[in-house]
C-alpha positions as CSV (number, residue, x, y, z in Angstrom):
1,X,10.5,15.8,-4.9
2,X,13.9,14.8,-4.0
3,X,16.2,12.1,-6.0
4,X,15.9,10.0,-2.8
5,X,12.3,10.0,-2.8
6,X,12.1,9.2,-6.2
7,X,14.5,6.4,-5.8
8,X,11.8,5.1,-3.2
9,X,8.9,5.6,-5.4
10,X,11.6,3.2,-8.7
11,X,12.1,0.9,-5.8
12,X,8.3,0.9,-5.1
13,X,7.9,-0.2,-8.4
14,X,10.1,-2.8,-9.3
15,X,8.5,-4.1,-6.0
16,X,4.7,-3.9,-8.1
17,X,6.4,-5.1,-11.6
18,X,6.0,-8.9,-10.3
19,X,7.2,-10.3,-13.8
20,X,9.6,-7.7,-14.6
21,X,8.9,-6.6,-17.8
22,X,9.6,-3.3,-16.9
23,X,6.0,-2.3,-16.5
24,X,2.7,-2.3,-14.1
25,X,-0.1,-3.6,-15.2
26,X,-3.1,-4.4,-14.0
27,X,-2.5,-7.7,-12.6
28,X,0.8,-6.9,-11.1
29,X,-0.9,-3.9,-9.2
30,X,-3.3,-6.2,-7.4
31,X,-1.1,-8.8,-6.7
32,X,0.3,-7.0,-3.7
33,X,-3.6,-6.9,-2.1
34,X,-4.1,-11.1,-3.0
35,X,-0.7,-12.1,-2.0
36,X,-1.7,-10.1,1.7
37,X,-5.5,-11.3,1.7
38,X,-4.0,-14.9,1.0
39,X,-1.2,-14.9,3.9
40,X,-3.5,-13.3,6.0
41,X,-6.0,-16.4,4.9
42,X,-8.9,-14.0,3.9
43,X,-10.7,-15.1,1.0
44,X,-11.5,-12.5,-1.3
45,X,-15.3,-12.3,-1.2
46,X,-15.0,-11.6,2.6
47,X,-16.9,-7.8,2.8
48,X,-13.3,-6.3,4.3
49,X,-11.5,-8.1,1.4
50,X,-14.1,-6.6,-1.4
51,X,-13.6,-3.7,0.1
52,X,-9.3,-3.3,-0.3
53,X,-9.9,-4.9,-4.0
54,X,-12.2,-2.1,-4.4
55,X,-10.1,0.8,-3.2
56,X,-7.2,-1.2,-5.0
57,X,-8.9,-1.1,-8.7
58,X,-10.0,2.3,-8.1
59,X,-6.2,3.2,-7.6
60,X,-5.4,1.6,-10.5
61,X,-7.2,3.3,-12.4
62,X,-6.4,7.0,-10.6
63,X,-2.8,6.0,-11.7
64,X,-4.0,5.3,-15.2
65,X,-6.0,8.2,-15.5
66,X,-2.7,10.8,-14.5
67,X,0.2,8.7,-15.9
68,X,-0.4,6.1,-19.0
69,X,1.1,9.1,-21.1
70,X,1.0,6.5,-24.3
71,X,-2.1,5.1,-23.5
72,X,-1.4,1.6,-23.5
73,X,-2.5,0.6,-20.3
74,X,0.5,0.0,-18.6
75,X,2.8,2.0,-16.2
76,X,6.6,2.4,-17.0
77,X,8.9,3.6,-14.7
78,X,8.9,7.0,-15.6
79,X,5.3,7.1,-16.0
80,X,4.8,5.7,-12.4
81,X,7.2,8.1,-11.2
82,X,5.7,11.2,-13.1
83,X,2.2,9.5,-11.5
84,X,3.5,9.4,-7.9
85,X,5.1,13.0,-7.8
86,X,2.4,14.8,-9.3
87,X,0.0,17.2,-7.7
88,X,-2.7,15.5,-9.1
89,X,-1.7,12.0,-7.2
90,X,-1.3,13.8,-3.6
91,X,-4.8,16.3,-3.6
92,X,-7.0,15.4,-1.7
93,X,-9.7,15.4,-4.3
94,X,-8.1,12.1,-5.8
95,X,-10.8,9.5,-6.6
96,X,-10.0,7.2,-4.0
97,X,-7.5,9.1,-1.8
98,X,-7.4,7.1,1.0
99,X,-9.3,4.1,0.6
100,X,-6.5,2.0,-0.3
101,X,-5.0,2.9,4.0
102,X,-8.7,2.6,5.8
103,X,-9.6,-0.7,4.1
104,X,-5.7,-2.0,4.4
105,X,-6.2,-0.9,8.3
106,X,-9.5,-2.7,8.3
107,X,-7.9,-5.8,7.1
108,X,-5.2,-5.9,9.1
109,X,-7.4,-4.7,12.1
110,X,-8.4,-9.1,12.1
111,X,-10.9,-8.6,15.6
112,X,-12.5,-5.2,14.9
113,X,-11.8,-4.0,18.1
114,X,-10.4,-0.5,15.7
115,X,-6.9,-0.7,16.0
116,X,-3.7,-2.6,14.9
117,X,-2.2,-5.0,17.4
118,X,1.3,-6.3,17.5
119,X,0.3,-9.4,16.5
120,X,-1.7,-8.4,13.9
121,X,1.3,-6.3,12.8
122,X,3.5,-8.7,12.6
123,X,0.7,-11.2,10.1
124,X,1.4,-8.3,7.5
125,X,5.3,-8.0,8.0
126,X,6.3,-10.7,5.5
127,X,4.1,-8.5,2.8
128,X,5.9,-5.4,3.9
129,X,9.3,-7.7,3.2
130,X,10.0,-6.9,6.8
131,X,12.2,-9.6,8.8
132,X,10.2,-10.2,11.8
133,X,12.8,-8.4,14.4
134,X,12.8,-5.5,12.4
135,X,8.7,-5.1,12.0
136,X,8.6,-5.4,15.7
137,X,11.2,-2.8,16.4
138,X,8.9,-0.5,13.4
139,X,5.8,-1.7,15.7
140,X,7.5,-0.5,18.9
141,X,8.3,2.9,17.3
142,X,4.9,3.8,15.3
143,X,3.0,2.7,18.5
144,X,3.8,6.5,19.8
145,X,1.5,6.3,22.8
146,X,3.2,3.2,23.8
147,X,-0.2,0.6,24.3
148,X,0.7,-2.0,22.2
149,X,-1.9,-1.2,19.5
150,X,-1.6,1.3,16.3
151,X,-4.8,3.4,16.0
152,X,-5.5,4.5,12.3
153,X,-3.6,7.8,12.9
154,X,-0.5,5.9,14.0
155,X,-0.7,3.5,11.1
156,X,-1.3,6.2,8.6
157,X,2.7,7.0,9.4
158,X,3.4,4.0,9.0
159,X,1.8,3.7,5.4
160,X,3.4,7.3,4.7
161,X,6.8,6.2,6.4
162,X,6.8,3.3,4.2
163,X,6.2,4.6,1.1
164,X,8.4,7.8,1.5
165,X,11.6,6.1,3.1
């Protein structure tokens, strides 16, 4: 993996290390999924919000299982890094590879109607610390067929796009 990347994945970090201690724990991991459930006004027992808590803890503890080198139960830096660029992290056979994307796309996806709309986009673009002009612009360029609405495949860039830029 590249020093860029890498530089994403620090930044990525110090984004999930809400009191900056210098490590993620457990709360701070999950924070990001409440803080979005709670702008988007979803409360947490709702089935779809179960759900991205769910695939959330069972990240959590996919990252534990391939990173807490020392055991303590917290993530450093260079343990999330190690985490992050490992083989182990990007196969397929991952507990939980995925789930985190389809039940974020199901939240986001607020009528069920199996795709993302602008609008819907945009609920999420304060939680992606996107300015509003610039989410719109991303919107505009992920929506690759140009209908105004991001079907899973198109929002799956968006997730990867995100998380490798």
């Amino acid at each position: 993996m590249t020093t860029t990347s890498n530089n994403a994945i620090v930044e990525e970090f110090r984004r999930m290390d809400a009191d900056g201690d210098g490590a993620v724990d457990r709360t701070d991991f999950l924070r990001a999924p409440r803080k979005l459930l709670a702008a988007l006004g979803i409360p947490e027992d709702d089935p779809k919000a179960r759900a991205l808590m769910q695939a959330n803890e069972t990240q959590w503890a996919s990252f534990l299982a391939l990173g807490d080198a020392d055991g303590d139960g917290v993530l450093s830096a260079d343990e999330y890094v190690a985490t992050r660029t490992s083989p182990e992290f990007r196969s397929p056979k991952r507990p939980g590879k995925g789930e985190v994307c389809q039940t974020l796309f199901a939240v986001l996806d607020s009528d069920d109607n199996g795709s993302i709309s602008q609008d819907e986009f945009l609920r999420a673009a304060d939680f992606l610390c996107m300015p509003q002009p610039e989410a719109s612009s991303y919107f505009a360029t992920l929506d690759s067929d140009g209908n105004g609405q991001l079907s899973y495949k198109e929002f799956l860039k968006a997730v990867k796009r995100f998380y490798t830029s």
